[in-house]
N, C-alpha and C positions, 0 to 999 in steps of 0.2 A: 504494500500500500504506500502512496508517495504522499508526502507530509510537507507542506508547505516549506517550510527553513529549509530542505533539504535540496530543492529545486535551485538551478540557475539559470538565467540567461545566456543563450548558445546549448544548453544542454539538448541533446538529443534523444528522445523516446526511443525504447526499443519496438525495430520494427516490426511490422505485424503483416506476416503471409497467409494466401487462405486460395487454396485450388477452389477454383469455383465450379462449381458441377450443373447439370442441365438440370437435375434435379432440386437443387436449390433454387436456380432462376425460376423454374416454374412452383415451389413451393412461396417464393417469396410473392410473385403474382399474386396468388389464394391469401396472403396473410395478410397485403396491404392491399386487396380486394382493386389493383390494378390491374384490370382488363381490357389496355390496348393491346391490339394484337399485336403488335411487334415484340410486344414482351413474354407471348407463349404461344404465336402461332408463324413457324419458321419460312414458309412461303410468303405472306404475310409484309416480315422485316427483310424478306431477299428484295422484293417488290419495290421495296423503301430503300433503298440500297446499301444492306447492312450482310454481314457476309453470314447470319443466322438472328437467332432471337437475343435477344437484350435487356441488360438490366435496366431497372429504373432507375430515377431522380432518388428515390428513398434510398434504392441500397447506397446509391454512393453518400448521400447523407449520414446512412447506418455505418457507412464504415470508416468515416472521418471521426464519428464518435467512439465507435469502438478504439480507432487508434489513440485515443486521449484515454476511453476510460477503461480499456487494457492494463496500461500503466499505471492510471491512478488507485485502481481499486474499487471496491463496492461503496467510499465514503466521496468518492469521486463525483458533481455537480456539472454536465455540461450546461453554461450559461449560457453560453452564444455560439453560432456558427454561419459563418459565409460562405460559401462555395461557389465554383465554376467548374460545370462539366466540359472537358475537351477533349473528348474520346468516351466511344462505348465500350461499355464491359461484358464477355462475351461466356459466355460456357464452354469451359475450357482452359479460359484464362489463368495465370498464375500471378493475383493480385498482391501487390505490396504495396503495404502502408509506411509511411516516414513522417514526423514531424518535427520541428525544433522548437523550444521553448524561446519568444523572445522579448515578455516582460513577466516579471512576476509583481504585484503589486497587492494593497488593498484598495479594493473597493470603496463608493460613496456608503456601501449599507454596512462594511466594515469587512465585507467575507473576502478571504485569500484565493486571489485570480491567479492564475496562469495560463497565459495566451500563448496560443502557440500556431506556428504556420506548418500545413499538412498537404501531402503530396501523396498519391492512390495512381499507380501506375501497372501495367499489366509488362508484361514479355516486350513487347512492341514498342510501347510509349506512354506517355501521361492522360492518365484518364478524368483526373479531378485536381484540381489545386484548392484549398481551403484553409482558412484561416478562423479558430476558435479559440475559445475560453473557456476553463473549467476550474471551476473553486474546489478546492484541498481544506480539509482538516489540516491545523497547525497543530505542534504540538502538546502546545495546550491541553487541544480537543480527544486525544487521542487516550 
């Protein structure tokens, strides 16, 4: 679990790998009740000129948070997050997560931020760039 005092600025998150499977893109369809085709019907996204079915906007969301709160732990707050998709994610893919922390501060409500900038790239190339915040247990709290 990561504790606020312990973080620095420049420090880097350990990265986060996840073979993505056909199976999961279309479980992930059913669980965030997204039913464009392109995200579980393969002709469909050929059509659209994708070279198969494709993840959504959520998973790459899901998985910029996961890169944060991997590290941080179960006492770990995502506050904020921006993203920019630029590339799809494909089934099959071997996704990897990266971030850097690059301020730690408090907040106006007083809770312990660390922002960090995130990068989600497959085999190929970068599929998300994103930029969040997640508040930490100091240790105080702990």
């Amino acid at each position: 679990m990561a504790v606020w005092e312990d973080v620095a600025e420049g420090q880097r998150l350990p990265v986060l790998t996840l073979e993505v499977t056909y199976k999961m893109a279309i479980m992930h369809v059913g669980a965030g009740w997204d039913y464009m085709p392109g995200h579980h019907e393969p002709d469909y996204a050929k059509a659209q000129g994708q070279k198969t079915i494709f993840l959504n906007t959520l998973f790459h969301q899901s998985m910029v948070d996961r890169v944060m709160t991997d590290w941080a732990g179960p006492r770990g707050f995502v506050a904020r997050r921006k993203l920019s998709m630029k590339g799809a994610i494909y089934p099959g893919d071997r996704l990897r997560g990266e971030a850097t922390v690059t301020r730690c501060y408090v907040d106006e409500q007083g809770r312990h931020r660390v922002d960090c900038d995130i990068v989600l790239s497959n085999q190929d190339y970068v599929c998300s760039v994103a930029s969040g915040s997640i508040v930490l247990p100091a240790h105080a709290d702990v």
